[in-house]
KEPAPA-138867 format. One record per residue: residue number from 0; residue in one letter; y, z, x of N, C-alpha, C in turn. Coordinates in Angstrom, 1 decimal. Atoms other than C-alpha are relative to their C-alpha. Example, Ala and Ser with C-alpha at 12.3 -4.5 7.8 and 13.67 -1.06 7.14 Angstrom:
% residues 2
+-----+-----+--------+--------+--------+--------+--------+--------+--------+--------+--------+
:   n : res :     ny :     nz :     nx :    cay :    caz :    cax :     cy :     cz :     cx :
+-----+-----+--------+--------+--------+--------+--------+--------+--------+--------+--------+
:   0 :   A :   -1.2 :    0.0 :    0.9 :   -4.5 :    7.8 :   12.3 :    1.2 :    0.0 :    0.9 :
:   1 :   S :   -1.1 :    0.0 :   -0.9 :   -1.1 :    7.1 :   13.7 :    1.1 :    0.8 :   -0.8 :
+-----+-----+--------+--------+--------+--------+--------+--------+--------+--------+--------+
This chain:
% residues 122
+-----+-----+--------+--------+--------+--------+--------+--------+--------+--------+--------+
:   n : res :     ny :     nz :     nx :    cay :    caz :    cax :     cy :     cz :     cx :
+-----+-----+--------+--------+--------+--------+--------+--------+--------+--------+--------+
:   0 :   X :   -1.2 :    0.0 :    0.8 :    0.0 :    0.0 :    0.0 :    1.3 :    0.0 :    0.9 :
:   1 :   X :   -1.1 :    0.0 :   -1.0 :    3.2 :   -0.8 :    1.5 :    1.2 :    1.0 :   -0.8 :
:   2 :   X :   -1.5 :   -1.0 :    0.6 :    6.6 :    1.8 :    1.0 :    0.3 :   -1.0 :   -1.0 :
:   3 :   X :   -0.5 :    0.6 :    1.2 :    8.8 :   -1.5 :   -0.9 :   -0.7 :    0.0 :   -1.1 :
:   4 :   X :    0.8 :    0.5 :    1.3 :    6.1 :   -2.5 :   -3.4 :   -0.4 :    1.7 :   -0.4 :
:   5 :   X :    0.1 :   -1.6 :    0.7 :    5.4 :    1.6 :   -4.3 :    1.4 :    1.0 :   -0.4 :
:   6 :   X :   -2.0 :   -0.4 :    0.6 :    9.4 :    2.0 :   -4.3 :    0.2 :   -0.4 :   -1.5 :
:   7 :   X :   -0.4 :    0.7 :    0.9 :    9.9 :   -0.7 :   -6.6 :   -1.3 :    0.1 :   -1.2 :
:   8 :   X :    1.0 :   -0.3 :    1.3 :    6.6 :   -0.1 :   -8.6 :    0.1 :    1.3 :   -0.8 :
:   9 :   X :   -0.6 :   -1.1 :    0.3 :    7.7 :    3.5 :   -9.2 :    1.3 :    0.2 :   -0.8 :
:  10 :   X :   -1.0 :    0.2 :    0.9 :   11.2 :    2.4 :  -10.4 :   -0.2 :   -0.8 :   -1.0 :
:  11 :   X :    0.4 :    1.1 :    1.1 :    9.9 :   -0.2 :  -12.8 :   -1.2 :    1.3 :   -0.9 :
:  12 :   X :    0.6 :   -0.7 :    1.4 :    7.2 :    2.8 :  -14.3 :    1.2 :    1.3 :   -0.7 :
:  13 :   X :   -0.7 :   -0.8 :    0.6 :   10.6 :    5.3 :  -14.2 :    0.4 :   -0.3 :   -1.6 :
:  14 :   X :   -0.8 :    0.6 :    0.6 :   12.3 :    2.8 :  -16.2 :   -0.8 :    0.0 :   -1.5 :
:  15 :   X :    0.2 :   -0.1 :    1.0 :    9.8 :    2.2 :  -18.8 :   -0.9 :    1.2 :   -0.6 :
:  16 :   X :    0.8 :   -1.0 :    0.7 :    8.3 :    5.9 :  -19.4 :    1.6 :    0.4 :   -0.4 :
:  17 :   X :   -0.9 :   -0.1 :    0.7 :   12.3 :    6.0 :  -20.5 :    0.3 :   -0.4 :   -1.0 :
:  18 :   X :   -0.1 :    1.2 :    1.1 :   12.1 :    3.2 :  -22.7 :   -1.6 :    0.1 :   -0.1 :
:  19 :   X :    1.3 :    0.6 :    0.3 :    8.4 :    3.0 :  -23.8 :    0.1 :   -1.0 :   -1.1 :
:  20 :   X :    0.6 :    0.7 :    1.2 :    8.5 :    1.2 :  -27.1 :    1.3 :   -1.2 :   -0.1 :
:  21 :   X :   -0.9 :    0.6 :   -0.4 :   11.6 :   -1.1 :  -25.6 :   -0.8 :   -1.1 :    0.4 :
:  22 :   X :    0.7 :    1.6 :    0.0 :   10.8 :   -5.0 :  -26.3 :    1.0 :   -0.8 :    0.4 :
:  23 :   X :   -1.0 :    0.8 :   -0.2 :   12.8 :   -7.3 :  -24.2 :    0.1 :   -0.8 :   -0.7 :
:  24 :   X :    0.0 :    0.5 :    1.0 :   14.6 :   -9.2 :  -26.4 :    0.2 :   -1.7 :    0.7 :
:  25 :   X :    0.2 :    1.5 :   -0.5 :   14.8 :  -12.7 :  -24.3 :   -1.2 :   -0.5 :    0.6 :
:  26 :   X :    1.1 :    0.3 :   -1.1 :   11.4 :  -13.0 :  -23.4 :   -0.5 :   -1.0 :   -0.3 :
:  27 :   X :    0.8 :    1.5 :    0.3 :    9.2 :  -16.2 :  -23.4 :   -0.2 :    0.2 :   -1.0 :
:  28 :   X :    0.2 :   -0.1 :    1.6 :    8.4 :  -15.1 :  -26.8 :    0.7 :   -0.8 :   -0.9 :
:  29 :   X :   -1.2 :    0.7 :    1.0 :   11.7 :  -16.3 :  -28.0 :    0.3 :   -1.0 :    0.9 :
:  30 :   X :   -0.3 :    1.2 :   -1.0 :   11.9 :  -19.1 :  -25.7 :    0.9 :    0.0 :    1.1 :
:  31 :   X :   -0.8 :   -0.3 :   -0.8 :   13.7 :  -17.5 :  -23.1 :   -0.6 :   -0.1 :    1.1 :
:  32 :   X :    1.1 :   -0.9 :   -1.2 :   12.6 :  -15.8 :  -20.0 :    0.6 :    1.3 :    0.6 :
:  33 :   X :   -0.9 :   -1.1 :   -0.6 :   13.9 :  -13.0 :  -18.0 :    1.0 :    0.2 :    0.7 :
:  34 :   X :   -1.3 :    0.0 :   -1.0 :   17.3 :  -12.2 :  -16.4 :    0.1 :    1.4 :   -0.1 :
:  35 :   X :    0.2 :   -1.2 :   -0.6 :   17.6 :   -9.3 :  -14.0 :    1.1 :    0.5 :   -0.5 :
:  36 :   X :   -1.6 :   -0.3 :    0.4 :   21.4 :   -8.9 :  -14.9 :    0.5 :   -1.0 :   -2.0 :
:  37 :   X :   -0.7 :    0.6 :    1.1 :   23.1 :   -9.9 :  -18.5 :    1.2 :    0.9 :   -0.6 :
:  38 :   X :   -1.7 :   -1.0 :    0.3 :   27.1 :   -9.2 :  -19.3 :    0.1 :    1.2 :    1.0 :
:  39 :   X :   -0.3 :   -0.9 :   -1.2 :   27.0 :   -7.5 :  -15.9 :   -0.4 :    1.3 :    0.3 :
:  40 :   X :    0.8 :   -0.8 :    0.1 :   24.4 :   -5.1 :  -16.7 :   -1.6 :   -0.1 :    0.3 :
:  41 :   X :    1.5 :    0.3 :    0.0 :   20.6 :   -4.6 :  -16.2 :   -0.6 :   -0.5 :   -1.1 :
:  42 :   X :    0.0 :    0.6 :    1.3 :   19.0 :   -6.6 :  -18.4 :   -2.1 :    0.3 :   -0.7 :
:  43 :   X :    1.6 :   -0.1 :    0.1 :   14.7 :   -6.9 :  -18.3 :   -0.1 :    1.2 :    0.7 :
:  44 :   X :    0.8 :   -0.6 :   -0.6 :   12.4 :   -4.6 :  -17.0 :    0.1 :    0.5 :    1.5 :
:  45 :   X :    0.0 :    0.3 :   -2.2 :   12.5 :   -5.7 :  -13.0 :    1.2 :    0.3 :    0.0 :
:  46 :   X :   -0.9 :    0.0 :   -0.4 :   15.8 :   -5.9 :  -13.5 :    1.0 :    1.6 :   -0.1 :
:  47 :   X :   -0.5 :   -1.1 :    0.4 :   16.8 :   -2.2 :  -14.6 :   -0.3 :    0.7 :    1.4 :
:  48 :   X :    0.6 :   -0.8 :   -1.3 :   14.4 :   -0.8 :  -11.6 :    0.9 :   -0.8 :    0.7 :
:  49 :   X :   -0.8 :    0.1 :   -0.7 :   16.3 :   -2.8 :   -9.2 :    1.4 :    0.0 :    0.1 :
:  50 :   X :   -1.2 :   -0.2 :    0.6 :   19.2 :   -2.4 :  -10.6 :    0.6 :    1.6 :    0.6 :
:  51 :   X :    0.1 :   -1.4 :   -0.6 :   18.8 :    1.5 :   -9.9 :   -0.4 :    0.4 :    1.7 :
:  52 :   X :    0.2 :    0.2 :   -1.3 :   17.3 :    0.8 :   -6.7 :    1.2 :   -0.2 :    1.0 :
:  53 :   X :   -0.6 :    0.8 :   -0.6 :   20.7 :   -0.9 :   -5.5 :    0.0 :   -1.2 :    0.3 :
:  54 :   X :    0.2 :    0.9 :   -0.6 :   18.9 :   -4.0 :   -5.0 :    0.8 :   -1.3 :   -0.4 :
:  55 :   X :   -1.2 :    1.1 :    0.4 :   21.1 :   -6.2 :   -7.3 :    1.1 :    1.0 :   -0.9 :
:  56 :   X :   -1.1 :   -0.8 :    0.7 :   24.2 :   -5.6 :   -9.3 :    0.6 :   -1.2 :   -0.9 :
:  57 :   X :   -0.4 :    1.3 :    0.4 :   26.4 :   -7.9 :  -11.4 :    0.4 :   -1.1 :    0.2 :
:  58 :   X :   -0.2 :    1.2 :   -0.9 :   27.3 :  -10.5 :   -8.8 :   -1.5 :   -1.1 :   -0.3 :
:  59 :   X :    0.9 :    0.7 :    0.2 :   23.6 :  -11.6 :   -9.4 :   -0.1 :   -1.0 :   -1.3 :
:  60 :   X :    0.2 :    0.9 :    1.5 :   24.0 :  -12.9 :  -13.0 :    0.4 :   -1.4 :    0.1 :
:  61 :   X :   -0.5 :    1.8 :   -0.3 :   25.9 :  -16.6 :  -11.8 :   -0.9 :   -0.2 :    1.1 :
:  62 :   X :    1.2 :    0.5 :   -0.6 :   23.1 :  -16.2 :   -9.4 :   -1.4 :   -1.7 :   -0.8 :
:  63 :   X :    0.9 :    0.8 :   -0.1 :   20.0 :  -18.9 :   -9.2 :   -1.4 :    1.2 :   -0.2 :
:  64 :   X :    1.3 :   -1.7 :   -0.4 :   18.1 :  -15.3 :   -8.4 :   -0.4 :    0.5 :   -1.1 :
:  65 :   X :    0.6 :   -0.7 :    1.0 :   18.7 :  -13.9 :  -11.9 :   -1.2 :   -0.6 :   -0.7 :
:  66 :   X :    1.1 :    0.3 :    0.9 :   16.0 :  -15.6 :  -13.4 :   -1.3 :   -0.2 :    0.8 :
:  67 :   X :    1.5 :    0.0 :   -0.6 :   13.4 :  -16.2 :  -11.1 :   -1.2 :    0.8 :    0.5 :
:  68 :   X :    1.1 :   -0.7 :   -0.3 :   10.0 :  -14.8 :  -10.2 :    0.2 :    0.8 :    0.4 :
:  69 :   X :    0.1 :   -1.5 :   -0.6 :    9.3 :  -11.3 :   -8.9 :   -0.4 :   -0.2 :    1.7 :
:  70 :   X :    0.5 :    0.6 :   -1.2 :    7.9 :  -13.4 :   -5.6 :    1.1 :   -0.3 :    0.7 :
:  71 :   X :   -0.5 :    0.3 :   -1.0 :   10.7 :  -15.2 :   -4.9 :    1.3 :    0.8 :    0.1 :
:  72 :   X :   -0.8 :   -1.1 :   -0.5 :   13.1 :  -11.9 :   -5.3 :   -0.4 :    0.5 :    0.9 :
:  73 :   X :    0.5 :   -1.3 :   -0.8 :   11.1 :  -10.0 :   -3.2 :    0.3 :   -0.7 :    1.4 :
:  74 :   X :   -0.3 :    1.1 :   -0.6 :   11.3 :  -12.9 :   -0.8 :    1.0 :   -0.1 :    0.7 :
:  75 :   X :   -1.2 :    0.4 :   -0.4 :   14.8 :  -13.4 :   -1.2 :    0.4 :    1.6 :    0.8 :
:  76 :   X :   -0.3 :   -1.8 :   -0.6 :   15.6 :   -9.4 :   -0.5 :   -0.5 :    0.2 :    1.1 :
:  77 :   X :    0.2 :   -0.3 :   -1.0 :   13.5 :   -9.6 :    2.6 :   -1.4 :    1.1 :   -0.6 :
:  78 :   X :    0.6 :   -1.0 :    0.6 :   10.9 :   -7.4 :    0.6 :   -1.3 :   -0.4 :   -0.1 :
:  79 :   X :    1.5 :    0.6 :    0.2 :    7.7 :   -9.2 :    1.6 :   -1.2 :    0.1 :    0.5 :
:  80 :   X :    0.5 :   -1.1 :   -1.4 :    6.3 :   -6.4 :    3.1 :   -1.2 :    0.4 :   -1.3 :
:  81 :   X :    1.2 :   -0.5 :    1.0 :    4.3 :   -5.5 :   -0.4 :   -1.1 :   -1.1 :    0.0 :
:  82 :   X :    1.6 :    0.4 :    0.3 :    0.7 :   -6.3 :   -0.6 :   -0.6 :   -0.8 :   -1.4 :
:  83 :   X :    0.8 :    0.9 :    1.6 :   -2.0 :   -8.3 :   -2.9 :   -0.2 :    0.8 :   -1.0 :
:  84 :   X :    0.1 :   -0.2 :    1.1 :   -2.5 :   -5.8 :   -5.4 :    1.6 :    0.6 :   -0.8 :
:  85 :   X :   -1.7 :   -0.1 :    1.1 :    1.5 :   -4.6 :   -6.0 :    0.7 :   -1.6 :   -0.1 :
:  86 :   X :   -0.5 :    1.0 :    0.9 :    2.2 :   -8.1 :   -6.1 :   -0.2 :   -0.4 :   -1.0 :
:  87 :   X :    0.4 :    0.2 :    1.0 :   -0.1 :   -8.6 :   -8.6 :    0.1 :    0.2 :   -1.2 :
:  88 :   X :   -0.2 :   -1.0 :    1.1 :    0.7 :   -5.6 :  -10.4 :    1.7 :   -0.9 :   -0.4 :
:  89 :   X :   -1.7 :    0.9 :    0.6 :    4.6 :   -7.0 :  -10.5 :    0.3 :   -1.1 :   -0.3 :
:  90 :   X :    0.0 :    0.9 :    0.7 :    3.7 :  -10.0 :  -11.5 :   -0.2 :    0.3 :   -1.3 :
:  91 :   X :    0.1 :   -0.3 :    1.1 :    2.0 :   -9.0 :  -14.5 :    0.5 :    0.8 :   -0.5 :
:  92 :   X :   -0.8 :   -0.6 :    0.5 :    4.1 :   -6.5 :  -15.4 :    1.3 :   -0.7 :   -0.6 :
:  93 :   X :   -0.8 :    0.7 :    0.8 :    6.7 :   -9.1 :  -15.8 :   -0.6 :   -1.2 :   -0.1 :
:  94 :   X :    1.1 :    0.8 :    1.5 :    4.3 :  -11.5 :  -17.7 :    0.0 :    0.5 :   -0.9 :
:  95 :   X :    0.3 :   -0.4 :    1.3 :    3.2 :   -9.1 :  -20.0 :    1.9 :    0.4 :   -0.5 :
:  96 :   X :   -1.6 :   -0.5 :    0.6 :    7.5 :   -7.9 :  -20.6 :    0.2 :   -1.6 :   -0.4 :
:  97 :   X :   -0.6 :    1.1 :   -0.2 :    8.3 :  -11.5 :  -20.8 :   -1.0 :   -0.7 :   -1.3 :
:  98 :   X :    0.5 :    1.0 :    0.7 :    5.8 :  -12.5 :  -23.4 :   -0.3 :    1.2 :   -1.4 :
:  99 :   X :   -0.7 :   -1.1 :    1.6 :    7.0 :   -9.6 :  -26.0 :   -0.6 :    1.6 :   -0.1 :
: 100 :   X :    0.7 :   -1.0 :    0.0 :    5.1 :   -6.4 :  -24.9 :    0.8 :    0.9 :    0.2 :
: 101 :   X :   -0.8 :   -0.9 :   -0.2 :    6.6 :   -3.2 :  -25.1 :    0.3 :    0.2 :    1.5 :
: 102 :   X :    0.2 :    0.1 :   -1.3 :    7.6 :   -2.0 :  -21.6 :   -1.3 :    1.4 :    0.0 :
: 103 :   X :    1.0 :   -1.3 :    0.4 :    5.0 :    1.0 :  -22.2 :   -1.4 :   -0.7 :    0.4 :
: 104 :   X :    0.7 :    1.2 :    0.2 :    2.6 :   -2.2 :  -22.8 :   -0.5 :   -0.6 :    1.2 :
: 105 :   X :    0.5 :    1.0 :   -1.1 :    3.4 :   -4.0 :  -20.0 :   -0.5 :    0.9 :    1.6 :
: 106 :   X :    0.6 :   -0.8 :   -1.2 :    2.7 :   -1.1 :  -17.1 :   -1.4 :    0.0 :   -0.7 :
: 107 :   X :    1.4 :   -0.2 :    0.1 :   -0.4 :   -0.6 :  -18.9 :   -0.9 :   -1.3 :    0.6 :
: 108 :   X :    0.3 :    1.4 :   -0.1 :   -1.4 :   -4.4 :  -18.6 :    0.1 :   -0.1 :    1.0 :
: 109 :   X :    0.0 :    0.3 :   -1.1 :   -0.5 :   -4.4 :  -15.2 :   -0.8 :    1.2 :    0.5 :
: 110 :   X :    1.3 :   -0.7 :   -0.8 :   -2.4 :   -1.4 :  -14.2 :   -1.3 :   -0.5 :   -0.1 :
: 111 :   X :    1.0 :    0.4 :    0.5 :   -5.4 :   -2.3 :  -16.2 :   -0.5 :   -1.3 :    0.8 :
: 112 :   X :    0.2 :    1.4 :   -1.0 :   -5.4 :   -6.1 :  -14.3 :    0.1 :    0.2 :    1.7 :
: 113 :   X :   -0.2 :   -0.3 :   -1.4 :   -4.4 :   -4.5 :  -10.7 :   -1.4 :    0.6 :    0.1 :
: 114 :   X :    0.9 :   -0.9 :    0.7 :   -7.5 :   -1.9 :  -11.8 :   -1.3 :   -1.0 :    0.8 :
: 115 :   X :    1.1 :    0.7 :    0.0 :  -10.0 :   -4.8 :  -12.2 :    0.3 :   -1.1 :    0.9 :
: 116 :   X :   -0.3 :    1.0 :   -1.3 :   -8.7 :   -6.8 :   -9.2 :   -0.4 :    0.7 :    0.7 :
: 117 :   X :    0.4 :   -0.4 :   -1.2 :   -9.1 :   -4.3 :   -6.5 :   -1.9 :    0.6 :   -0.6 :
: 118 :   X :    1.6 :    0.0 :   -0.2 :  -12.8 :   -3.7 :   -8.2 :   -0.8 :   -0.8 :    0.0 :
: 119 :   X :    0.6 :    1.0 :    0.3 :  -13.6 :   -7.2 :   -8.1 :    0.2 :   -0.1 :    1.8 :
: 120 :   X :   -0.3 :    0.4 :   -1.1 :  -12.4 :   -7.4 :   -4.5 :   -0.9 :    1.0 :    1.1 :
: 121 :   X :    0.5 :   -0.8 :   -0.4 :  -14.4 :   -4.1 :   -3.7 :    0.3 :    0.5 :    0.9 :
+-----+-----+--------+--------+--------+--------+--------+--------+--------+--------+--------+
């Protein structure tokens, strides 16, 4: 386990054992997707934890950044120090937020799938 990816997986379960039953409201569901920042606030999931992290702020919103993958933030931040199963876990965690799951929902979904990945990998 690397320190970033147990930082950032830690502020992403803060966030939603505050919000449990909190449904992003632009998610692929509604033909959106996610943005880290909106009206110069935190907006999804990833984006609240980082948000609190310091890692973005509202300069990101006229970003290219706000919307894309958890890969190529981590990427762009220099943060590509986390491992195969927290990436996996923070992928699916913003999969399952992104396609109408509570955030409550989507840590579970991403444990559950991190879970059955490192017992498939043994």
């Amino acid at each position: 386990m690397s320190e970033i990816g147990q930082t950032v997986i830690k502020a992403i379960r803060d966030v939603a054992e505050r919000h449990p039953d909190y449904v992003y409201p632009g998610g692929l569901d509604q033909g959106g997707g996610c943005f880290y920042v909106t009206d110069g606030k935190p907006s999804c999931l990833l984006g609240h934890a980082f948000w609190n992290l310091d890692m973005v702020d509202g300069n990101i919103e006229n970003s290219d950044l706000n919307h894309q993958g958890i890969l190529t933030i981590l990427d762009t931040f220099g943060l590509e120090d986390a491992d195969e199963p927290e990436l996996a876990w923070l992928e699916r965690v913003q999969e399952s937020q992104d396609s109408g799951q509570t955030w409550r929902d989507a840590v579970q979904f991403a444990d559950d799938y991190t879970d059955e990945l490192l017992e498939a990998w043994g």
